[in-house]
C-alpha positions, -999 to +999 in steps of 0.1 A: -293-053-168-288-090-184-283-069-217-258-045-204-237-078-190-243-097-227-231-067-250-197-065-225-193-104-229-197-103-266-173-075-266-146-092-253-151-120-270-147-101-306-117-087-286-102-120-284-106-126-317-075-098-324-050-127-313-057-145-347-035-116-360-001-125-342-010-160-347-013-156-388+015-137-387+037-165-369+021-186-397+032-165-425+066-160-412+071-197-404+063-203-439+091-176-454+114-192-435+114-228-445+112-213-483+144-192-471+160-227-460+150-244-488+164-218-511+195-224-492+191-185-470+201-196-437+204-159-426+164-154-432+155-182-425+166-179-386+154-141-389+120-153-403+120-182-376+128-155-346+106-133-358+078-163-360+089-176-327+080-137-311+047-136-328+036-173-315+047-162-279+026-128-280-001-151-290+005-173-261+007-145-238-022-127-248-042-158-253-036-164-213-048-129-205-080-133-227-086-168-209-085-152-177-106-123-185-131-146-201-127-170-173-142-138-148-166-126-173-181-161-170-180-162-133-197-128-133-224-142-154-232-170-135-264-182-122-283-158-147-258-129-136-269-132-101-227-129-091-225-098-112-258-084-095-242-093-057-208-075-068-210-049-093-251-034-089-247-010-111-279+013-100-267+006-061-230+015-073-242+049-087-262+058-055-242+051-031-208+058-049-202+095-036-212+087+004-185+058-001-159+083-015-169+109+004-159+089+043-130+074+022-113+105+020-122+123+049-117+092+071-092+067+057-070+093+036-070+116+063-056+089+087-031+070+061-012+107+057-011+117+092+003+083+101+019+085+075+041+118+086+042+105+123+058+069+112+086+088+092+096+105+121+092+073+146+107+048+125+138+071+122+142+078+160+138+042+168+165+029+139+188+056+154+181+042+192+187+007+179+225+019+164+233+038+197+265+026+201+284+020+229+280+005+263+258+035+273+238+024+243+231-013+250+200-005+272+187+019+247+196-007+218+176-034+235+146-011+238+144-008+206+150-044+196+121-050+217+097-024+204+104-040+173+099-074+180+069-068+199+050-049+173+062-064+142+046-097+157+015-080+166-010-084+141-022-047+132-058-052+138-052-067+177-032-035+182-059-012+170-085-034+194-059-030+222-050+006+217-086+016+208-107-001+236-080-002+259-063+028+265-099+049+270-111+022+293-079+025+313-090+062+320-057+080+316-069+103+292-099+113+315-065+120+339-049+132+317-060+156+295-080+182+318-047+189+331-033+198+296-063+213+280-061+231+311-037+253+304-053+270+274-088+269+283-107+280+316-126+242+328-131+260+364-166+276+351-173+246+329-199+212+341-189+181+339-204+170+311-187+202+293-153+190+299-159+158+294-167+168+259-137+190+253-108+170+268-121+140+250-094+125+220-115+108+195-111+076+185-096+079+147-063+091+169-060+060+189-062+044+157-037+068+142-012+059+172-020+020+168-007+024+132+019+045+134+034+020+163+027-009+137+045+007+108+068+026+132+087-008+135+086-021+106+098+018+091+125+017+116+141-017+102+136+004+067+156+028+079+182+005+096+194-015+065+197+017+046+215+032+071+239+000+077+243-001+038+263+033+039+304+024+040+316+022+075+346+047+063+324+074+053+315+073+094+353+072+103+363+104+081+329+123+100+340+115+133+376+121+123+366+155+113+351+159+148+316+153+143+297+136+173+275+108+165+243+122+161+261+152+137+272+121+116+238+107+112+225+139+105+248+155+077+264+120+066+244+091+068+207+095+074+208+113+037+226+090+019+206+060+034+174+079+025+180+081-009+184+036-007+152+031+008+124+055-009+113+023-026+109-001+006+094+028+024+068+035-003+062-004+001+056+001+036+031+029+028+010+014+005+006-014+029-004+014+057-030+027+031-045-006+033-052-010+065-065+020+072-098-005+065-088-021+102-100+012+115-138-003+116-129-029+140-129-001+172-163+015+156-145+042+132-173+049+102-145+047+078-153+038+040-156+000+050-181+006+077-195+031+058-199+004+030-213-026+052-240-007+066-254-002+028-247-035+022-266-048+055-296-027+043-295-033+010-288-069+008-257-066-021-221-060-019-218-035-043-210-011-022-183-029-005-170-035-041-172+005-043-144+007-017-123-021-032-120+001-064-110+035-040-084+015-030-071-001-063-074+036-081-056+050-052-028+026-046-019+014-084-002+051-093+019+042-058+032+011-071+041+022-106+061+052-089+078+023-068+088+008-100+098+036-115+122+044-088+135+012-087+141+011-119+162+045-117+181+031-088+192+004-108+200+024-140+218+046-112+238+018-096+247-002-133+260+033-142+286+034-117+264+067-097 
């Protein structure tokens, strides 16, 4: 193992030993250009001087990226590799890599897209709510503001402990939910125990309601500046055309705002992603539970280091296509569209 973690050190050491080409070329091209001014070339001399100038500052930069990528090789290989061995196990990573992915997907996937689904549809309502406008509005309005407020100050994992412990310990869906299963299924000829089992909601829901009323506010002001960033006039000329309120949201606003706010939203998204981790806090064997029991039993974090890489591979694509859109919004907006 102590080999394995030499030959990639040495490797990246000869790799740092590329930046001696920018840096000679800087040389080179610094020394063109004071034989340019001394033959009396001002022209090549400043094109040999910016060109020497670009060459020294690749150097620079690169040179900073290699220092930092040195800089962790050598905290990985402290203490005879013993970091590298708590973190990155290699043999453990291999075992245990599929159960890890496996409870990844099926647990914290599955609950990041239906949240995911349910928050784009309960951010919008409550944006809408809090532009009702209107006197008959204001109560609505303030509901809204206070959803808002209260759950955007709510740290995300004291929500899932509240919704997650709470609401089943309350016992409303014990009253609850006979009388709705009820209607599809016969419970008359069923025990107890029987319809306990079958009108029970398991937990990964609570925890999909705990996020999706998290995000849900913080979607909702999302929605809100996009939809306050549309022209007040393009309002006017719906309602003067006779459409109500809601018609103008629909048809006018709401898909012009939609188009503003694809990049905040996928923001918000990749920030849900991530906390679909909080899960384990009511008890859900999600990746990260899944992950800390092999790390309990096996004395290393490697596994744990398993579902930090899940998570990088799965949100990195995300933020590039955030960039990317940004960056046609902007081309979009400097071109007049």
């Amino acid at each position: 193992m102590n080999g394995v973690w030499q030959v990639i050190f040495w490797i990246a050491i000869a790799a740092t030993a590329l930046l001696f080409i920018p840096a000679l070329r800087a040389m080179g091209e610094s020394r063109k250009a004071a034989a340019a001014l001394a033959a009396g070339d001002i022209v090549e001399a400043r094109i040999q001087t910016a060109a020497a100038r670009e060459n020294g500052w690749v150097t620079f930069g690169w040179g900073a990226f290699a220092l930092i990528a040195l800089g962790f090789a050598v905290f990985v290989m402290m203490n005879d590799v013993a970091v590298g061995k708590t973190f990155f196990y290699l043999p453990l990573m291999q075992q245990k890599w599929w159960l890890v992915t496996k409870q990844f997907f099926l647990t914290n996937i599955f609950i990041f897209v239906v949240a995911e689904v349910l928050v784009l549809v309960w951010g919008l309502v409550v944006a809408l709510a809090r532009l009702m406008p209107g006197k008959a509005g204001q109560p609505i309005r303030a509901l809204a503001i206070l959803y808002c407020d209260i759950f955007r100050g709510l740290p995300a994992v004291v929500t899932l402990y509240l919704i997650g412990f709470g609401i089943p310990t309350s016992g409303l869906p014990e009253m609850i939910m006979p009388h709705i299963v009820g209607w599809f299924v016969d419970l008359s000829s069923m025990t107890v125990a029987e319809q306990r089992s079958l009108t029970r909601i398991p937990v990964i829901w609570w925890c999909i309601l705990a996020l999706t009323l998290t995000y849900g506010a913080y979607v909702a002001e999302v929605y809100r500046s996009g939809i306050e960033s549309i022209h007040w006039s393009q309002v006017s000329a719906a309602r003067s055309l006779g459409l109500s309120y809601m018609q103008t949201m629909r048809y006018v606003v709401v898909p012009q705002a939609v188009r503003r706010i694809i990049a905040p939203l996928l923001n918000d998204f990749i920030g849900l992603q991530k906390d679909t981790a909080l899960v384990q806090v009511v008890g859900v064997i999600d990746a990260f539970n899944q992950s800390r029991i092999i790390a309990a039993n096996a004395f290393n974090l490697s596994a744990v280091t398993v579902v930090a890489i899940l998570f990088v591979i799965i949100t990195i694509p995300q933020a590039r296509f955030v960039d990317k859109m940004i960056e046609r919004d902007n081309a979009r907006m400097r071109a007049g569209g």
